[in-house]
C-alpha positions as CSV (number, residue, x, y, z in Angstrom):
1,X,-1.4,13.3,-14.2
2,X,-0.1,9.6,-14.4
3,X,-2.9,6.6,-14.1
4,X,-1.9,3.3,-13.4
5,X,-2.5,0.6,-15.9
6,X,-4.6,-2.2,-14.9
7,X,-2.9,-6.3,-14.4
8,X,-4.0,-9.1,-13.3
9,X,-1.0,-11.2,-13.0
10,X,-0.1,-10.4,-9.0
11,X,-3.4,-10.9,-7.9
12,X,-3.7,-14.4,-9.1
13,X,-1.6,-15.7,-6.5
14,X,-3.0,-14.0,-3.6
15,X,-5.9,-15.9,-1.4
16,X,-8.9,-13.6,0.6
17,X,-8.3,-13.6,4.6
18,X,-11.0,-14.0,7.0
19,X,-11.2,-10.6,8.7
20,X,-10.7,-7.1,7.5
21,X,-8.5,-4.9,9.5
22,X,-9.6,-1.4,10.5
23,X,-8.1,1.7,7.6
24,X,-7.6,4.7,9.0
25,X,-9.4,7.6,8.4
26,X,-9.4,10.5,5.8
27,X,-11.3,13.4,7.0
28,X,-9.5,16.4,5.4
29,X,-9.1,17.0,1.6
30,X,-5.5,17.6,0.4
31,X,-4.0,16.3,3.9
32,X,-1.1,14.6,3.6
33,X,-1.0,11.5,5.7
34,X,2.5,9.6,6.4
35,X,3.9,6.6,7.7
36,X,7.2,6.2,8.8
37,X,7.2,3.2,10.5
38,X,8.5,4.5,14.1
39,X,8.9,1.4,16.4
40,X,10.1,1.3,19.8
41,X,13.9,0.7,20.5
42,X,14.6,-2.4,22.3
43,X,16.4,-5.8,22.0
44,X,13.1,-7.9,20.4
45,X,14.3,-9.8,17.8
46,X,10.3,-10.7,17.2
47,X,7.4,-9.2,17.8
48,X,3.6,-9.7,16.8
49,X,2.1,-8.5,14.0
50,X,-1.3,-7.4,13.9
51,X,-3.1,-6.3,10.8
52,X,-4.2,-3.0,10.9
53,X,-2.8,-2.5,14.4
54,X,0.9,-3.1,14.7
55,X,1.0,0.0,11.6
56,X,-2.2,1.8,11.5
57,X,-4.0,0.5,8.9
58,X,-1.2,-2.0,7.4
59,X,-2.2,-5.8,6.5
60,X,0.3,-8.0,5.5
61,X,-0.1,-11.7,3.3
62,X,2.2,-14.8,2.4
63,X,0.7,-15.8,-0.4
64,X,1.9,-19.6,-0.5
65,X,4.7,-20.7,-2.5
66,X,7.0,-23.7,-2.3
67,X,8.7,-22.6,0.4
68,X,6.2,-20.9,2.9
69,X,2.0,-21.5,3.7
70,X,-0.7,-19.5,2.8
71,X,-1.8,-16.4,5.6
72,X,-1.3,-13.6,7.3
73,X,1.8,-13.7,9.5
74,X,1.4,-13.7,13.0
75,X,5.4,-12.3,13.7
76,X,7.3,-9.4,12.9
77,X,11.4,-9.6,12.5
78,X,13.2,-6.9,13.7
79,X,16.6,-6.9,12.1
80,X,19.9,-5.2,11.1
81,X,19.4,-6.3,7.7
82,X,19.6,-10.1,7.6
83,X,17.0,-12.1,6.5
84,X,16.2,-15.8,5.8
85,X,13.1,-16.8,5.4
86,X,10.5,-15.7,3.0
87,X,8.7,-13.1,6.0
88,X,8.3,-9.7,6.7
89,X,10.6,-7.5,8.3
90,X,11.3,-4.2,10.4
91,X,15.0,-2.9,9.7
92,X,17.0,-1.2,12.1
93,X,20.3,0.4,12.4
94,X,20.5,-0.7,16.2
95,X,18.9,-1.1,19.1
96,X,18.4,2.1,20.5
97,X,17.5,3.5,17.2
98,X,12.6,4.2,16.7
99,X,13.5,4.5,13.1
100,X,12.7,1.6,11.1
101,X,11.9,0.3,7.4
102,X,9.6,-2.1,6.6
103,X,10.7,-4.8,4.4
104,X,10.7,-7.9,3.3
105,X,12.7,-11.0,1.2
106,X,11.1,-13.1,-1.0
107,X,12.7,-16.6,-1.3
108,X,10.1,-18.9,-1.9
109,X,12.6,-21.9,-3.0
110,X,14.6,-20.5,-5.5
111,X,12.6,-22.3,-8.3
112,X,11.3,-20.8,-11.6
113,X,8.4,-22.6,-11.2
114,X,7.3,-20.6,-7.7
115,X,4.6,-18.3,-8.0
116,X,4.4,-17.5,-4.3
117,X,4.0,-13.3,-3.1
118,X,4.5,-11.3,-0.4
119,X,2.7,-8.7,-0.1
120,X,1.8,-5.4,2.8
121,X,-0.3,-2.1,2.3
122,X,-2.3,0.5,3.5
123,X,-5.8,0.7,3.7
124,X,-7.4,4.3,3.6
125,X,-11.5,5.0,4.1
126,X,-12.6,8.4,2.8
127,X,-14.8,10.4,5.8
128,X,-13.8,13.8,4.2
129,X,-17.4,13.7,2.9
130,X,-16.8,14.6,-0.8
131,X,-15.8,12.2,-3.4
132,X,-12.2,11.6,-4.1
133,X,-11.0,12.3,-7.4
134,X,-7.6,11.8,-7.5
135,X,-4.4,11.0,-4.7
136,X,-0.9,11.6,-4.5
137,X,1.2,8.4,-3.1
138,X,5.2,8.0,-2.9
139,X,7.5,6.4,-0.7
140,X,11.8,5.7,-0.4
141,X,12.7,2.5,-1.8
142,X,15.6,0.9,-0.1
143,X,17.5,-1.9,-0.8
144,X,20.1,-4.2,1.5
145,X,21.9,-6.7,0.0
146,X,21.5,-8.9,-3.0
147,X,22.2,-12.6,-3.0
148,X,22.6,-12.9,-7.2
149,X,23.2,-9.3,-8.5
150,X,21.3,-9.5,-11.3
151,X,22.1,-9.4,-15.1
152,X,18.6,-9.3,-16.2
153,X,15.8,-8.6,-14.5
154,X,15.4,-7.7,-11.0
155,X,13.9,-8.6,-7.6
156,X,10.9,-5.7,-7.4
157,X,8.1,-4.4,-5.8
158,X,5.1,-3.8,-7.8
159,X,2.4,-1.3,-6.3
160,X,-1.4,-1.3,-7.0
161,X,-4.5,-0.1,-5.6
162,X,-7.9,-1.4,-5.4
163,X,-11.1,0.1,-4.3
164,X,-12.7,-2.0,-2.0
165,X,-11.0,-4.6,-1.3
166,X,-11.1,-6.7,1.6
167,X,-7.0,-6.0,2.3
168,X,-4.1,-6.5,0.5
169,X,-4.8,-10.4,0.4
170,X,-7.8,-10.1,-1.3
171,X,-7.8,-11.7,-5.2
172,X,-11.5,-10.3,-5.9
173,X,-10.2,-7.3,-6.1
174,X,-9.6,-5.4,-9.1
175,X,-5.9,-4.5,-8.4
176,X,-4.3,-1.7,-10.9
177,X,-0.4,-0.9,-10.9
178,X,1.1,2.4,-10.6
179,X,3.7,2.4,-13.0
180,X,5.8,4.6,-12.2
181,X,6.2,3.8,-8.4
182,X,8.0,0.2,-9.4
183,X,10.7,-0.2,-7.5
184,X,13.7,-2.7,-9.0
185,X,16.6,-2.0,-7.7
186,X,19.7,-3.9,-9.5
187,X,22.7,-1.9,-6.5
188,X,23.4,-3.6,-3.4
189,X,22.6,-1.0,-0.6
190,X,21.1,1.7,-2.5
191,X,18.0,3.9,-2.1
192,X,15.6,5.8,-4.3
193,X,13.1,8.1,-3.6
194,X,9.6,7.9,-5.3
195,X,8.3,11.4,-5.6
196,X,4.3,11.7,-4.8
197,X,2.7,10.0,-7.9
198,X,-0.7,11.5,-9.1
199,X,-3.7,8.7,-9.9
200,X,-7.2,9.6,-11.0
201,X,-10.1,7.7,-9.2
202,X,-13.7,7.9,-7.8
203,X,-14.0,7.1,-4.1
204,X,-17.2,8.0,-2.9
205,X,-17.3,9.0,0.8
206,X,-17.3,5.8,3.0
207,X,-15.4,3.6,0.2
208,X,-11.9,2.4,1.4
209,X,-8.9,2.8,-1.1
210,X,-5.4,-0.4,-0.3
211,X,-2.2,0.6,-1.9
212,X,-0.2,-2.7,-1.4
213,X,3.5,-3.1,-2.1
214,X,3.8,-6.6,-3.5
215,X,7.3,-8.9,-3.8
216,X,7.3,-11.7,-6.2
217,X,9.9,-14.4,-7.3
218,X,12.2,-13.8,-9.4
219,X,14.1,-17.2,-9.8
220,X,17.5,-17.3,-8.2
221,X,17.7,-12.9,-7.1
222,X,16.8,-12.5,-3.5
223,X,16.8,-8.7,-1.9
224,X,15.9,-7.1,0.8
225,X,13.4,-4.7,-0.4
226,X,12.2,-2.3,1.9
227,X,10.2,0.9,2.4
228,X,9.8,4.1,4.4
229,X,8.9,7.4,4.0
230,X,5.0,6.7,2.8
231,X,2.9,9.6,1.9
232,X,-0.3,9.7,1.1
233,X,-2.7,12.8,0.2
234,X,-6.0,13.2,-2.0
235,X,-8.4,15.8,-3.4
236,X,-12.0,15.6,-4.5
237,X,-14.9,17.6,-5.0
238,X,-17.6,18.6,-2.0
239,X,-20.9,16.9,-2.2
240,X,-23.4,19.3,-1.2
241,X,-25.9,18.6,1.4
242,X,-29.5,17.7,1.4
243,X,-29.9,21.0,3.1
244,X,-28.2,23.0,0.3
245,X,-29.5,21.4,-2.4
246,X,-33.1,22.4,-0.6
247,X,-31.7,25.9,-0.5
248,X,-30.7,26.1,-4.3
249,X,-33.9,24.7,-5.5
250,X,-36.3,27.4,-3.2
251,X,-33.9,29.9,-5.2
252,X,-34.2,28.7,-8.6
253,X,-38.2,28.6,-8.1
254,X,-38.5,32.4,-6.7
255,X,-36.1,33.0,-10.0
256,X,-38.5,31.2,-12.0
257,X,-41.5,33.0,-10.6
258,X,-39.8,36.1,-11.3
259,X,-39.2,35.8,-14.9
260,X,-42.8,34.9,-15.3
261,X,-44.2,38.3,-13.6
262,X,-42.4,40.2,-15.8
């Protein structure tokens, strides 16, 4: 079992939003729950984006940077694979196709000195009733093109989790990155695929668990980093009812009683 190591350093640049869109629901240990980010066919070149709505459970967050404000974004692109401006994106191979990836190209000036995000993610609420103790995520990483192929060091995408926290914008949280799920892709038009990555936690029925894929600046390498083929599945321990613990204290007391009469 591989645990993520705890950072800092993304969550910095990240500012709280003002509402907290709804997670979805986890009802059933060891279900696995996906999102493929299916999207109706059509000419739209932009759409809205709703947190939590557009994607079930999805928030999205421009952090601020040179080059773009601070908040959620209101739009979705929808494109074959070019992209401008620092934003978030749906790609598609045409226009009749529901298949999409979500994705999105960090720009943010082309300055060493920006510090601006992008960041998107999940938000999950355990209803299973028992306490989660651990959960499997993975995902396909795909990249388009590359303005500056890189000779050292790579446009990525860094994912964490938090317990609790508002979204994916939310810099209170206590954010912790899952190593081996870093996607940094240095091929123009390649793909890999992140097999289900097991992380041990404590999520107590009615807590809410955000994976977030975040894409920072890296000073003059711009890609099109984008994602599809999201799993998510966790297991826990039952916590037994009032009622049952009732039931297994009358038993230990007629045990008790029993010993003592003999």
């Amino acid at each position: 079992m591989r645990v993520g190591i705890s950072i800092a350093l993304l969550t910095s640049g990240l500012i709280a939003s003002t509402a907290q869109a709804a997670p979805i629901s986890y009802t059933t240990l060891d279900e696995v729950k996906t999102e493929n980010f299916t999207f109706a066919a059509g000419n739209a070149r932009i759409v809205a984006w709703n947190d939590g709505v557009t994607f079930a459970g999805w928030t999205a967050y421009l952090s601020g940077g040179s080059s773009f404000s601070a908040g959620a974004p209101s739009t979705l692109n929808i494109s074959t694979g070019a992209a401008s401006p620092d934003a978030l994106y749906l790609y598609r191979a045409s226009t009749t196709t529901t298949n999409h990836r979500l994705f999105t190209r960090n720009y943010n000036g082309n300055s060493a000195a920006s510090t601006g995000y992008i960041s998107h993610g999940w938000s999950i609420t355990n209803d299973s009733g028992s306490t989660l103790t651990s959960f499997d995520f993975g995902y396909t990483g795909f990249v388009g093109s590359i303005s500056t192929p890189p000779t050292s060091g790579q446009e990525s995408l860094v994912v964490q989790y938090a317990i609790n926290a508002t979204n994916v914008s939310n810099a209170g949280g206590v954010w912790t990155s899952i190593g081996d799920l870093l996607y940094a892709p240095s091929t123009e038009n390649s793909s890999t695929v992140f097999a289900p990555v097991t992380t041990a936690i404590s999520l107590a029925p009615g807590e809410t668990l955000t994976i977030r894929f975040v894409d920072g600046n890296n000073f003059n390498i711009d890609a099109n980093l984008m994602i599809d083929d999201v799993s998510f599945s966790a297991t826990g321990v039952t916590v037994p009812e009032p009622a049952s613990l009732g039931l297994i204290g009358i038993a230990a007391l007629a045990m008790l009683k029993r010993r003592r009469a003999m």
